[in-house]
C-alpha positions in Angstrom: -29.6 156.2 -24.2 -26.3 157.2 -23.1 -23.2 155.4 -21.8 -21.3 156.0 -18.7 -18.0 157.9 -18.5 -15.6 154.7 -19.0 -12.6 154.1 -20.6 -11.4 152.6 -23.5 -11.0 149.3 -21.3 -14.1 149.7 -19.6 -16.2 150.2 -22.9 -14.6 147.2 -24.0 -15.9 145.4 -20.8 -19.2 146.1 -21.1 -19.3 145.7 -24.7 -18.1 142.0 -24.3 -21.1 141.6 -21.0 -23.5 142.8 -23.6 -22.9 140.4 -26.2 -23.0 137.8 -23.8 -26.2 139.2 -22.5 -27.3 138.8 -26.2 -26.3 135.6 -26.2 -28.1 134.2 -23.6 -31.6 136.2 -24.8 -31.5 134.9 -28.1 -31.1 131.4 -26.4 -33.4 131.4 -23.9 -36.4 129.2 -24.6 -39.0 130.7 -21.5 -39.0 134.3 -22.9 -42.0 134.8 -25.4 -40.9 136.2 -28.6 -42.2 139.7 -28.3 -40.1 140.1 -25.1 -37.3 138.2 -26.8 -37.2 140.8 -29.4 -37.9 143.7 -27.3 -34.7 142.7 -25.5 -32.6 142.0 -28.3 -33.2 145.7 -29.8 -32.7 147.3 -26.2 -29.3 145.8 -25.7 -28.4 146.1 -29.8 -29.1 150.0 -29.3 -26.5 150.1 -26.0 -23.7 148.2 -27.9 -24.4 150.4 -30.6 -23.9 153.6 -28.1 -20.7 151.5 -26.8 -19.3 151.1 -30.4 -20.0 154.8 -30.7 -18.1 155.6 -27.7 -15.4 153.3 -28.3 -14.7 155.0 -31.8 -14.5 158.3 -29.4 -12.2 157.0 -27.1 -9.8 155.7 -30.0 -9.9 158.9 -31.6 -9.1 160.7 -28.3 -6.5 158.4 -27.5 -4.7 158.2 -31.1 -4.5 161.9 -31.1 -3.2 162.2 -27.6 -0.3 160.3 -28.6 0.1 161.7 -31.5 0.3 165.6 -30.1 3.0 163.6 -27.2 5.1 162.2 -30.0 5.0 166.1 -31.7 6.2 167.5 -28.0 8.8 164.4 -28.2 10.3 165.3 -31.3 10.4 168.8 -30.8 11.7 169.1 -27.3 14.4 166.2 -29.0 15.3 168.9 -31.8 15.3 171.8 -29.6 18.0 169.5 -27.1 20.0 169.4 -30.4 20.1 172.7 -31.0 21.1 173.7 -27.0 23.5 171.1 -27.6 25.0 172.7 -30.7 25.3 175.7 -28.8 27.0 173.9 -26.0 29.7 172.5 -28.0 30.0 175.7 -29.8 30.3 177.9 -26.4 33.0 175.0 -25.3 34.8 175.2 -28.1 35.9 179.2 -27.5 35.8 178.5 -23.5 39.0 175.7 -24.7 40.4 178.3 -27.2 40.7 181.0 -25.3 41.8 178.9 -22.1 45.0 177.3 -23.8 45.8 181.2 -25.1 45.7 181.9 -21.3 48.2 178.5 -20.5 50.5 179.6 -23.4 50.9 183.6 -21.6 51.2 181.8 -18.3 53.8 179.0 -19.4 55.7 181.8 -20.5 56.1 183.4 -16.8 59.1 182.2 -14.3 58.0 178.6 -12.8 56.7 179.1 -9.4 55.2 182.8 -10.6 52.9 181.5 -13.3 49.8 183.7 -12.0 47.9 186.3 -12.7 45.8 188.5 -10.2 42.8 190.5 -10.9 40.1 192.7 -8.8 38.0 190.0 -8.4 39.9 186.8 -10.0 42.5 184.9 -10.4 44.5 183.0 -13.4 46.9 180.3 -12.5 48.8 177.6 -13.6 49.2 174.4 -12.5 51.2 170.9 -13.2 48.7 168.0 -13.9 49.8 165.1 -12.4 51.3 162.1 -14.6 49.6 160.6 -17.2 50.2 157.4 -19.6 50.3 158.2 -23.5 50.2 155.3 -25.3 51.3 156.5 -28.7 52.2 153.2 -30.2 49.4 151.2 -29.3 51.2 148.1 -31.5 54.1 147.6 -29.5 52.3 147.7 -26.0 53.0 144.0 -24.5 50.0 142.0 -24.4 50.3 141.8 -20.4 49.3 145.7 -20.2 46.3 145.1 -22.5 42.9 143.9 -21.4 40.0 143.0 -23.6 35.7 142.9 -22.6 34.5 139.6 -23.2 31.1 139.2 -24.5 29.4 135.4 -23.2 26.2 133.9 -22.6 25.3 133.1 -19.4 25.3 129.1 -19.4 28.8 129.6 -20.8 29.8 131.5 -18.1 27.9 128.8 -15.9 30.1 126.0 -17.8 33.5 127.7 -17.4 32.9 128.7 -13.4 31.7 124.4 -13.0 35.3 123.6 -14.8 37.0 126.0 -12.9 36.0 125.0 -9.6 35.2 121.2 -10.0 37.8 120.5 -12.5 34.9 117.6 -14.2 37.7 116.4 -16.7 39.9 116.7 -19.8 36.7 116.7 -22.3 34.6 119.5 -21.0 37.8 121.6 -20.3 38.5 121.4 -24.1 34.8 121.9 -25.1 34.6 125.2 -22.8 37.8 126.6 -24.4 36.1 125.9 -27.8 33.4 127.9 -26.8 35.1 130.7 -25.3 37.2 131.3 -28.5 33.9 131.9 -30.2 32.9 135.1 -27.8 32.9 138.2 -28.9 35.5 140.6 -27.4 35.6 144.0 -27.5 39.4 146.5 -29.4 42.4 145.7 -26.5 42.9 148.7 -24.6 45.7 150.0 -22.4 45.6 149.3 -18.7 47.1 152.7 -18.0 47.6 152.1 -13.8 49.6 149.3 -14.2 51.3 150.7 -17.1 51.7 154.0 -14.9 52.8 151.8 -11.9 55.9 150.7 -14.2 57.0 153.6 -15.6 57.3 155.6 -12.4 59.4 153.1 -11.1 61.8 153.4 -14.4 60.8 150.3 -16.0 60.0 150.7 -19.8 57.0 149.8 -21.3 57.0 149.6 -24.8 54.8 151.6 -27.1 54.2 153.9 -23.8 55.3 156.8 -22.0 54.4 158.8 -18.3 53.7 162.0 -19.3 54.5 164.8 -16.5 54.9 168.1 -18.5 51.0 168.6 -18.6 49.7 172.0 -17.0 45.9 172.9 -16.1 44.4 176.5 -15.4 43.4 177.3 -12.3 40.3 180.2 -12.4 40.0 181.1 -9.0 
């Protein structure tokens, strides 16, 4: 006796028909008890060759995932090691690109290039950047922060907001919001950029415009 292609969930199926089959048989008060256990063997012999083929499929399936999880792990530790080698390969492209800035800096302004057969090397002013080198003295107004809040909280403190429901549940919301997580301050740089190109200090910060980028052309 053999069982049909299925899978797993189909052995399962008929498995579970079977034993309700077996069920009923064993029950059933019109069949004569030579038929009854006629019957009874018959279907004990296909759960048996279910069972069977449900240990096959399990076996099958266990080892397929475990052979996916090897390819997993090894493609994982082979993207490491291109990785590695990215960095790596970075790392000269960077070292030997600020030697080719410092040659060029060196050159008159305005003739800070290099020709070649088939290339060129060039140098070029980056435009204006914020440095923020003392990140303590940078007013609180040029700071923002990521606030962390669940959902009915957020719910609670648009319903104040807009409906304004009283005194009590303004104070309970601003309870709950100083108990939200919120992520290191960090510098709002176009606003900070905004002021310092139109001379107005900001402490702790300052436009840089000396920067220079190579051009490979």
């Amino acid at each position: 006796m053999t069982t049909p292609n299925l899978t797993l969930y189909g052995i399962e199926t008929q498995m579970l028909e079977l034993m309700s089959y077996r069920d009923e048989v064993a029950l059933d008060p019109d069949i004569t008890p030579a038929d009854q256990a006629e019957t009874l063997k018959a279907i004990d012999l296909q759960i048996a060759e279910y069972v069977k083929a449900e240990v096959q499929k399990v076996d099958g399936v266990a080892a397929m995932l475990r052979e996916f999880e090897k390819r997993a792990e090894t493609l994982k530790d082979e993207a490491k090691r291109i990785n590695n080698r990215a960095i790596a390969w970075q790392r000269r492209h960077d070292s030997v690109e600020e030697l080719v800035k410092g040659v060029l800096s060196l050159l008159p302004e305005g003739k800070r290039k290099i020709e070649g057969k088939t290339s060129t090397l060039a140098l070029r002013k980056s435009p204006a950047s914020v440095e923020v080198p003392q990140p303590e003295l940078l007013p609180a107004e040029y700071q923002r922060v990521k606030v962390t809040m669940t959902v009915y909280l957020w719910n609670r403190v648009k319903d104040m907001l807009f409906n304004l429901r009283g005194n009590d549940s303004v104070v309970a919301v601003a309870m709950d919001l100083l108990d939200c997580k919120a992520s290191e301050p960090e510098p709002m740089k176009p606003e900070i950029a905004a002021e310092l190109k139109a001379k107005r200090g900001v402490p702790g910060a300052r436009l840089v415009e000396d920067k220079c980028w190579l051009k490979v052309d």
